[in-house]
N, C-alpha and C positions, 0 to 999 in steps of 0.2 A: 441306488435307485434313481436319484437325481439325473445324475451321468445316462442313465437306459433311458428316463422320458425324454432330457434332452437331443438324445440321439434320434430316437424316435420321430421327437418334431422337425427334426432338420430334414429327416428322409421324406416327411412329410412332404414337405414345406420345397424342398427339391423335386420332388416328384409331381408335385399341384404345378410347379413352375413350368417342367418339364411339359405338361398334360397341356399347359395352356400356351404354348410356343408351339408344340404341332396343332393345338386347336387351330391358331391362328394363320399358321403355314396352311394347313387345308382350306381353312375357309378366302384364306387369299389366292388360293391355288383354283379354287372352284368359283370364286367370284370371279378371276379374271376369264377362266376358262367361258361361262355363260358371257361376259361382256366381249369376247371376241365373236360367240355365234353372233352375238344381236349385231356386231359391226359387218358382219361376212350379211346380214339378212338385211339391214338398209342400204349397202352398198347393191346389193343385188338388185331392190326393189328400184334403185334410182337406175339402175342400167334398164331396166325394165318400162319404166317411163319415159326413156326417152328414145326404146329402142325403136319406136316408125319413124322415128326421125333419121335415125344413125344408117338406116338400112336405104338412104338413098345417098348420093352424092354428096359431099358437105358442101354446103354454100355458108355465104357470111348469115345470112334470112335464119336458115337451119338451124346451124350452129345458135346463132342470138335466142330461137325458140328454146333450143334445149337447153340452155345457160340458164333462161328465166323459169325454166319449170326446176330444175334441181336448185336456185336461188329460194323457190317458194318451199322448198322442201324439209322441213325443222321438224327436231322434235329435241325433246327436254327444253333445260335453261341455255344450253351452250349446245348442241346438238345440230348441224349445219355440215355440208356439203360444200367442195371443194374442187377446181378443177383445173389443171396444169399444161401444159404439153410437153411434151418427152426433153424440150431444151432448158424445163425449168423455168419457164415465164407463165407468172399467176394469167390464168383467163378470167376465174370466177371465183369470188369469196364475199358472203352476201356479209361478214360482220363486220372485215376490215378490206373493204372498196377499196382505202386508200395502197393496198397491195396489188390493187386489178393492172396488167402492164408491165408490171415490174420481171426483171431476170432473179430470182432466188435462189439458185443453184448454188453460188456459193456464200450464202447468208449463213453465219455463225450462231450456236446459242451459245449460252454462258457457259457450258464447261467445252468449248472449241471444237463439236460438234455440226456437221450438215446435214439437216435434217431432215430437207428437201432432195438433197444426193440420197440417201436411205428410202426414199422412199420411191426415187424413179430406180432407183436397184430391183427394188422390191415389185414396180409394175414390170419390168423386163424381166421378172420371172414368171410373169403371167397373173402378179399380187401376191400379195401378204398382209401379216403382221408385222406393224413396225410400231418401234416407242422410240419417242423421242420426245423433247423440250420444246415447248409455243407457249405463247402470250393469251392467258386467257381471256375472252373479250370481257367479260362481268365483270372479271378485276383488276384486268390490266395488269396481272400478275404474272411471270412463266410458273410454267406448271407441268407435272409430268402425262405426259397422252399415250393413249393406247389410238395409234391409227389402224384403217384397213385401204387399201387400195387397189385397184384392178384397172387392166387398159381399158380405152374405147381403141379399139385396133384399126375401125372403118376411119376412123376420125386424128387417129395419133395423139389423142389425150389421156391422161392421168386424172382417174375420177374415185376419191377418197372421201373418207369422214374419218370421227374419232370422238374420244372420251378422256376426258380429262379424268385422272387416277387421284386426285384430291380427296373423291367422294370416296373411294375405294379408303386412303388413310381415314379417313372421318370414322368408318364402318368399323378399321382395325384397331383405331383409338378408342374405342367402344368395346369391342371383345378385352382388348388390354385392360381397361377400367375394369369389366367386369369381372374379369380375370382376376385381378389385385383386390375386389372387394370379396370373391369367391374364398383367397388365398388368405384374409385375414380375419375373416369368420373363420376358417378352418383354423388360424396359428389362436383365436381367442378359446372357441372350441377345446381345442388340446391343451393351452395353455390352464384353464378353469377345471380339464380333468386330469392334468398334470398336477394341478396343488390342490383342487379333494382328493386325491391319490396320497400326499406326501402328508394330509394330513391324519387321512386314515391310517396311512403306515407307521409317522409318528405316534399318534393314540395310541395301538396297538403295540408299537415298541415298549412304548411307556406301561402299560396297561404288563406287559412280560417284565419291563425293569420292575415295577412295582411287584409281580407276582416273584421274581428271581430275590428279589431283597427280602422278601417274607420269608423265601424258603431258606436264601441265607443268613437269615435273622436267626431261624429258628436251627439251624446244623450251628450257628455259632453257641447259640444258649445249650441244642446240645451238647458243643464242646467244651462250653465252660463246665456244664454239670459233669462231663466226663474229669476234668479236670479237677475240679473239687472234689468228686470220689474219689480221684485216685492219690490226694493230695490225702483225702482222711484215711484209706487206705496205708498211705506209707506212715502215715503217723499214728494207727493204729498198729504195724508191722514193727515200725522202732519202740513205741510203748509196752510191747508183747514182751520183745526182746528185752528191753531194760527191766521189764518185772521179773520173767521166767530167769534174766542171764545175771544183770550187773546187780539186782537189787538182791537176791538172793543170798551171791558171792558175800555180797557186802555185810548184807545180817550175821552168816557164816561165823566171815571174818570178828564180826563185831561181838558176835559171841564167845569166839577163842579169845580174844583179847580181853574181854570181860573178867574168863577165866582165869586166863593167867595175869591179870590181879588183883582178882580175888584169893588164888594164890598165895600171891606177894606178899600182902596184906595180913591171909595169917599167916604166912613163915616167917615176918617180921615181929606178932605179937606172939609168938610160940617159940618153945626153944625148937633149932632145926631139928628134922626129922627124916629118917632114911629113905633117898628119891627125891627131896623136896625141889633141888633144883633142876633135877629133870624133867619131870613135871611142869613146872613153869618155862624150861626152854622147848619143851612140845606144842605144848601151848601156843608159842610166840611163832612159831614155827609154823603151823599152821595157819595161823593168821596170819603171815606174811605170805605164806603161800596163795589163799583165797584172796588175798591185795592183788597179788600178783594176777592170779585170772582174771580177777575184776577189769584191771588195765590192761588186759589182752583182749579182752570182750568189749569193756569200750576203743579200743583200737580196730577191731573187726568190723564194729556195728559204723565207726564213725571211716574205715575203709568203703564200707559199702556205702555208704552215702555220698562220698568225693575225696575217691583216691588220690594220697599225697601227691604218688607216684608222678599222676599223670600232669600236677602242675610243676614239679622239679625236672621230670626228665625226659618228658612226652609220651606221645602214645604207645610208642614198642617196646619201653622198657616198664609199662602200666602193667599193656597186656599178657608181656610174659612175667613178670611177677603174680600175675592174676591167676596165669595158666600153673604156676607153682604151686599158689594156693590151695586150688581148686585138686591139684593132683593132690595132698596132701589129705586131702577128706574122700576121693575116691580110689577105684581100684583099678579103674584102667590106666594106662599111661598116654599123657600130654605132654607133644609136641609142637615148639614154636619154631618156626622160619620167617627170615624175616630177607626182602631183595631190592633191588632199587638203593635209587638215592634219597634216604632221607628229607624232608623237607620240613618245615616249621607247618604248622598248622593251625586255622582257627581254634577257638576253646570251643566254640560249635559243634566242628566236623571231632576231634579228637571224642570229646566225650560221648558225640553219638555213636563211635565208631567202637569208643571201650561200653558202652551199655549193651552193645552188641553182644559183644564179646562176653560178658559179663550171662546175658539171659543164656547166652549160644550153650556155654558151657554149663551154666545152672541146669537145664534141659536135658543136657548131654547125660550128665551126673546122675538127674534123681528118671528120666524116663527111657534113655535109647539100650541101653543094657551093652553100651561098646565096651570092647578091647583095648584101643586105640582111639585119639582124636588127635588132628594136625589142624594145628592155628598157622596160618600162614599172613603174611602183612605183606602187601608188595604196594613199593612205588613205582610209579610212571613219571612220564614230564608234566601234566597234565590231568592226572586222575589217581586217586589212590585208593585200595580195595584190599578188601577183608574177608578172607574165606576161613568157616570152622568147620573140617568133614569128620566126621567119623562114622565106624562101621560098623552101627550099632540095628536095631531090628528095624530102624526107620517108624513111619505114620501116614495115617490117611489124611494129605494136605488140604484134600477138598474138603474132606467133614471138618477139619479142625477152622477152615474159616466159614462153613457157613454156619458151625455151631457159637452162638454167640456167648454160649457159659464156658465157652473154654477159647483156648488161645488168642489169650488177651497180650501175651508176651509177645507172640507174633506181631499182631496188630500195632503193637507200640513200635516195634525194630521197622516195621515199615511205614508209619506215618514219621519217625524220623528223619528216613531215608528221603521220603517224598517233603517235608518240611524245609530239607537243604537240598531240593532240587536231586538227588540222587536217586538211586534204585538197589533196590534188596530185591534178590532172585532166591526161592528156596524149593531144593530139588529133596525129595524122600520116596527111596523104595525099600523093599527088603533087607537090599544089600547096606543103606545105610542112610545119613542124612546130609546135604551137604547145605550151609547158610553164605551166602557168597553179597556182600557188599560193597558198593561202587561210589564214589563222592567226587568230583570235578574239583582241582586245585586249581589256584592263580599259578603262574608260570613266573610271577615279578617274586612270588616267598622264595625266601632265601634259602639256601641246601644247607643242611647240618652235616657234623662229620659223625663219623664212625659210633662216637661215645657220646656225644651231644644231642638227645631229641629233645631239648628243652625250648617250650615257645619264647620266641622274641618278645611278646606280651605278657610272660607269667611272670609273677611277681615272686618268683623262685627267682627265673631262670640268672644266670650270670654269677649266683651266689657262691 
């Protein structure tokens, strides 16, 4: 905004400049223009007064009359008649007498000019305009003059006046002043609505920062609340689990083992009896079995919370252990492929990329009714992507996001995705569903081989 007002006043400011240098060209163009008529209209009048003279004979009597009436002839401060004859020898100059007699023809002004030659040119074309440089009588200064001159033809003189062009700079040094005081009312002008402009837009910036921070004040305290739910949520989800699964097992167990010795105990205080030690080895036997599930269910419950896998051997040997799983409780069949060159990866991108994987297939399992699903894992140089398709009855994508009581699994695989700057793309029709995942690698992590997907950072890896 800065950058546009100050442009702004330049053009300005260029433009006022511009306006007042043709102002000035004009008015110097039209001033001189009107001070050339007024020299053409007293050169006139002075031919005019002396022309009963001119129109007889010239005698010395004559001529003397008509010298002295164009001598009385003034007007302004410096405004005076002039009278020459064609070889250049002053006859008449009532300011500087001490010219009267003299040859001036080839008299110099200061820049090596004749200014006297210029102007009998100028009566041998019947008169003109001529400017040239003289000595002003008032100040004894040179000065630039607008002359005019015309023959006396009966008589062979050169009969002139002029205007000193001083008063003309005086007049242009005045439009100039006004000019420049014009021009900087106009730059204070623009300037004072250039900065209530910057403050207004400040305020109002401020007045948005402050309204943007409210609203992101309050998406964050939503996200914390989402956050806390879903944080009591999973610890609701594991507590579920530990009562319906491991505590169960446990009591189970803790009952056959009771039994079997209680058992012990009487076949110890009793003489033996037929079966007795069968009876106590079933016993034992099934509570070691229900041991056993217990520690398979806490293996499950404490998989789905953070897969060994994926900190010992990385993400593709996670996923397809996952995808083994997963077959192993349904009825379709799961396929893993896996292309590219391996590369080490954040603990970030990896496990957002097996949560993925993890919902993709949960999904898969308990709502698409597939056949078939292919987990496919592909490296780039630069980007690494996760696609789950199968060919199951598919869903209505649009209802499942604008419905806010359901597809909350979605929701979460894509603010993942967008949390590490990535993109999750999810296609479903009839024919089936496909969850495709994208994440931008560094090109400096180092390639793994063949059998190595373990990160350079896990506190596995290397072991």
């Amino acid at each position: 905004m800065s950058i546009a007002l100050g442009s702004v006043i330049l053009t300005v400011r260029h433009q006022t400049v511009k306006l007042a240098r043709q102002e000035r060209g004009l008015v110097e163009s039209t001033y001189l223009a009107s001070r050339e008529a007024e020299l053409r209209a007293y050169v006139k009048l002075a031919q005019s007064s002396i022309a009963p003279l001119v129109k007889d004979a010239p005698t010395p009597a004559r001529q003397a009359e008509a010298m002295a009436i164009l001598a009385r002839l003034e007007y302004g401060k410096d405004g005076y008649f002039f009278v020459y004859d064609m070889d250049g020898n002053n006859l008449m100059h009532p300011r500087q007498p001490d010219l009267v007699g003299r040859n001036l023809r080839d008299m110099k002004d200061p820049f090596g000019d004749s200014p006297i030659q210029n102007l009998l040119a100028a009566t041998r074309r019947g008169g003109g305009i001529v400017r040239y440089y003289w000595q002003k009588p008032s100040s004894n200064q040179v000065a630039f003059k607008l002359g005019y001159v015309e023959p006396v033809l009966a008589w062979g003189w050169m009969l002139g006046t002029g205007l000193y062009l001083d008063d003309i700079e005086q007049s242009l040094k005045s439009i100039d002043a006004q000019a420049q005081a014009n021009i900087r009312e106009t730059q204070v002008r623009m300037y004072s609505i250039a900065i209530v402009s910057i403050i207004l837009i400040g305020l109002a910036g401020l007045a948005l920062n402050i309204s943007d921070n409210k609203e992101s004040g309050a998406k964050l305290r939503h996200l914390a609340q989402r956050v806390v739910h879903s944080q009591e949520e999973e610890r609701v989800r594991v507590a579920r689990e530990l009562h319906d699964g491991i505590v169960q097992v446990l009591v189970s167990s803790k009952f056959f083992l009771e039994t079997a010795q209680l058992q012990l105990e009487n076949k110890l205080a009793s003489p033996e009896g037929p079966g007795g030690h069968q009876q106590i080895a079933s016993a034992l036997k099934r509570g070691l079995e229900r041991l056993n599930e217990a520690l398979a269910e806490v293996r499950r419950i404490s998989h789905g919370l953070r897969p060994a896998l994926l900190d010992d051997f990385g993400l593709g040997p996670a996923i397809e252990m996952l995808a083994q799983e997963v077959q192993e409780h349904c009825s379709f069949t799961i396929r893993f492929a896996s292309s590219g060159k391996p590369c080490a990866l954040p603990l970030s991108h990896s496990t957002a990329l097996f949560r993925i994987s993890q919902e993709a297939l949960t999904n898969a399992r308990l709502h698409s009714g597939a056949a078939s699903v292919l987990v496919e894992l592909t490296y780039h140089r630069r980007r690494i992507g996760l696609s789950i398709t199968d060919d199951g009855k598919g869903f209505d994508l649009r209802q499942i996001q604008t419905d806010h009581r359901s597809g909350i699994g979605l929701r979460n695989m894509r603010e993942r995705m967008e949390g590490l700057g990535g993109t999750l793309k999810i296609f479903s029709n009839a024919q089936g569903t496909q969850v495709h995942a994208s994440l931008k690698t560094s090109p400096q992590l180092p390639s793994l081989g063949n059998n190595d997907y373990a990160r350079d950072d896990s506190p596995h890896s290397g072991g």
